[in-house]
N, C-alpha and C positions, 0 to 999 in steps of 0.2 A: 618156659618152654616156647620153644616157636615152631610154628606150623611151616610145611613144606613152601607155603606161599608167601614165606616171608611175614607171618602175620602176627602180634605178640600176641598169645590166649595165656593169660594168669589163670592158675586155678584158685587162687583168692578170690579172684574175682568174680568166677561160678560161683562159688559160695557164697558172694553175694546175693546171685538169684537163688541159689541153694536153700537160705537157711527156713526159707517159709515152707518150703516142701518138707524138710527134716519134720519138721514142729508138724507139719500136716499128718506124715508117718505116725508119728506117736500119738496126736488125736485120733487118727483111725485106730490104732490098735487099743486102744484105753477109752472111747466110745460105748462099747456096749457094755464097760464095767460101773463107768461114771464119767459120763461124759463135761460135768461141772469140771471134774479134777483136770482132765485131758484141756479142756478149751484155759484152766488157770496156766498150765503149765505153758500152753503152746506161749500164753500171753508173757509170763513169767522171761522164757528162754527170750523170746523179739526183745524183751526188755534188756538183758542181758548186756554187760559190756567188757564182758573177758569171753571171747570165744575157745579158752583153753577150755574152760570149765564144761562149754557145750559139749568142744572134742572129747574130754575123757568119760562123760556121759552116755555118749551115743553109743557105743557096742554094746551095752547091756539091751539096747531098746533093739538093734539088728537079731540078736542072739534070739530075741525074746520072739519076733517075730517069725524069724525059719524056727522055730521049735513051733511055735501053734500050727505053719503052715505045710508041718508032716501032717497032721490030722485033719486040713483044711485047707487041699491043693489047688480047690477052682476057686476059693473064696476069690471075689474081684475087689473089694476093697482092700484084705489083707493084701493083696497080689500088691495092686496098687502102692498100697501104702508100703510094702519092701521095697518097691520100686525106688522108689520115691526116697527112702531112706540108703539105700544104697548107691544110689546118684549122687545124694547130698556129702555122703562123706567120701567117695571115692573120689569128688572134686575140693573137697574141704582140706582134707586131712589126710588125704595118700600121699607117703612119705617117698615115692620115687613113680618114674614113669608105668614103669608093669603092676604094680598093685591099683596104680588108678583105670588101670585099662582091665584087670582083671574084675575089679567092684563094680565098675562100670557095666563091662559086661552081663554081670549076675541080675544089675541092673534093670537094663532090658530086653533079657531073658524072664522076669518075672512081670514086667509090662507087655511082653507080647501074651503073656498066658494070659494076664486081666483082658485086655483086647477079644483076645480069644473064645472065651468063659462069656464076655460078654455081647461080644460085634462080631459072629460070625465069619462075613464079609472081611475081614480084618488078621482071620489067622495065617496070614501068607505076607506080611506087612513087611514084615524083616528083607525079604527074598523078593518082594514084588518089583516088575517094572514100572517105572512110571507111570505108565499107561493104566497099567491094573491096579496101582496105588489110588493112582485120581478115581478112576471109575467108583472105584469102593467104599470112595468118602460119601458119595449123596445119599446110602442110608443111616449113616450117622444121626442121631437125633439128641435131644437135649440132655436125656437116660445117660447119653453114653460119656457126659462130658469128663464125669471124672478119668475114667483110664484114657480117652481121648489127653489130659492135659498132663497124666503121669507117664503115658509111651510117648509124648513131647518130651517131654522135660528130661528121662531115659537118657532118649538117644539124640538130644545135646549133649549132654553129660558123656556120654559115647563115643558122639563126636571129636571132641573135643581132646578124649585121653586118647582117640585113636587120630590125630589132624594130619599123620605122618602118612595114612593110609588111604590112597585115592581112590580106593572104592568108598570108604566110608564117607568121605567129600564127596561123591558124585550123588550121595542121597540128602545133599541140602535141598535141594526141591522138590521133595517129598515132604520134607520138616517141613518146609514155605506153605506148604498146600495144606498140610493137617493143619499146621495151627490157623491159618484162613476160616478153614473150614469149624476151627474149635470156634472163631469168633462167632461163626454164623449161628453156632448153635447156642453161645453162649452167652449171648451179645449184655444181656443185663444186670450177669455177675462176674465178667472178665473180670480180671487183674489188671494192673499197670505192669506185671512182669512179662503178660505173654509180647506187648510192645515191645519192651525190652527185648526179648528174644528172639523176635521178629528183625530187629532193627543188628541183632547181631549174625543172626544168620547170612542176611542180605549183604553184611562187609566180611565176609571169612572167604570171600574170593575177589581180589579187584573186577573193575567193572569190565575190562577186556575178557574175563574169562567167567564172565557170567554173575558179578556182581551188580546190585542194586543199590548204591552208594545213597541216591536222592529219594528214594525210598526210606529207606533207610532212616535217615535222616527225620522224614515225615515221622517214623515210628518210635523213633526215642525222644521227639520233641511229647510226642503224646502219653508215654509212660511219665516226663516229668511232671505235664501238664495233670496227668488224674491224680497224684499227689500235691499236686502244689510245693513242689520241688524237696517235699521233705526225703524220701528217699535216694539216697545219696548215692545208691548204687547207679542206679540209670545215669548219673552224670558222666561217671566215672568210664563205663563203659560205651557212653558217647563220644568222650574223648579219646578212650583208647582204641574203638574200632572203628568209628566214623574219622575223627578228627585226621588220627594219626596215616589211616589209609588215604586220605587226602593230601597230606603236609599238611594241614591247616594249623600253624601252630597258633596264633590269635584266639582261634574257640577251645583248639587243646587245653593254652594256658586259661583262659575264662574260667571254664569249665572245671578244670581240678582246684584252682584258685578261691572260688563258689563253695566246693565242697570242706576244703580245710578252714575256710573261715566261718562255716555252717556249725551248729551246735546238733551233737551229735546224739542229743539224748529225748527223743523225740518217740512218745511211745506207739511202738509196733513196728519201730525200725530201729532201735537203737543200734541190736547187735547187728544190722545191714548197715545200718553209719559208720559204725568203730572199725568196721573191716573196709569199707567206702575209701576211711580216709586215711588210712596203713598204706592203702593202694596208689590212692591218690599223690601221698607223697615219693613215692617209689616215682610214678610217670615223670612227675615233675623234675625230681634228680637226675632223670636219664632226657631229658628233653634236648640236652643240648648236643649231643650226641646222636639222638634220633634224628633231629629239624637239620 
């Protein structure tokens, strides 16, 4: 799919950052039963190197979740965690453009309610302006991080099945600000994805129209750096939304060239490697065409 701006966004590629939220969905919801089980499992699926197996897995764990949360509407975790899971396969595994923008949606719709239920200040997030978005981050606090990082992740995810749609592009600087604001709060259990996410938001517009290319660039140097480049996805989408937004074919080629000659079986990213470097070799094939 390509966005109005000329920009490629792969939904492989989401599912990259995708697959730890899925796995995150199903440890919340199997948490208060056994949480040994849910923390094997999430470990289990990272491990994983056929992502069909994940695909045909995950509806029963979506179903299972809108069924608890008819009886358990404000829950913020269950919220969260549909969120979360509904993000993950509407970018994974929707089979054409309207079903990824319809899950999506459901998406975060179930992330403004955790928001909601839990950050006050917050339940106008969808609709806000700018102005009343920023304002409303400074009572965010550390409590709030989790639906803070699952109405992130949403509405990328949202983003992204909607790129056609320039209202939904006019609220990347809304995304730029909450996840700032997720770091502030969350400075010493961040992930290396929010980088990542950071570092792709700031290229889904060139810089004439409100991009942050060099930026950017700082932010997916730092998601490699806190793995120590085992995570294959951040290369991947180094190259494809920094690299390629530049011409720079030199770090394009590096970069995807790093990933396939990388050993993809690296535990707690396998199945973000295997799908890394499906991707990988796809940019590579069209490189010459692109440059």
């Amino acid at each position: 799919m390509s966005t109005s701006l000329g920009i490629s966004v792969r939904t492989s590629q989401l599912a990259m950052l995708a697959a730890c939220m899925l796995l995150s969905g199903c440890a919340s919801l199997m948490s208060s039963a056994a949480s040994g089980l849910a923390n094997d499992l999430s470990a289990a699926v990272l491990n994983q190197d056929d992502p069909e197996l994940v695909r045909d897995g995950a509806p029963a764990y979506m179903l299972l979740l809108d069924s608890i949360l008819e009886s358990n509407p404000e829950d913020p975790e269950l919220l969260t965690a549909a969120a979360k899971m509904y993000a993950s396969y509407g970018a994974i595994f929707a089979d054409n453009e309207e079903r990824a923008a319809r899950l999506t949606n459901r998406a975060l719709n179930y992330s403004q309610r955790a928001v909601c239920v839990s950050y006050s200040d917050g339940c106008d997030w969808n609709t806000a302006t700018f102005a009343d978005f920023e304002a409303s981050l400074a009572g965010l606090e550390e409590k709030h991080a989790d639906v803070t990082f699952g109405y992130s992740f949403a509405s990328i995810a949202y983003l992204i099945s909607h790129s056609r749609d320039w209202n939904a592009l006019a609220r990347l600087p809304q995304l730029e600000a909450l996840l700032l604001r997720y770091l502030e709060i969350s400075e010493l259990s961040v992930e290396s994805d929010v980088y990542t996410y950071l570092g792709v938001l700031l290229t889904l517009r060139p810089e004439q129209m409100g991009g942050k290319p060099a930026e950017a660039r700082t932010y997916f140097e730092r998601a490699i750096e806190l793995t120590g480049g085992q995570d294959l996805s951040a290369k991947v989408w180094y190259a494809d939304s920094y690299a390629r937004l530049l011409y720079n074919r030199e770090l394009h080629d590096k970069l995807l060239n790093e990933v396939l000659a990388a050993d993809p079986n690296v535990p707690g990213y396998t199945l973000l490697n295997v799908l890394a470097q499906r991707d990988a070799a796809e940019l590579l094939a069209s490189a010459d065409d692109y440059f």
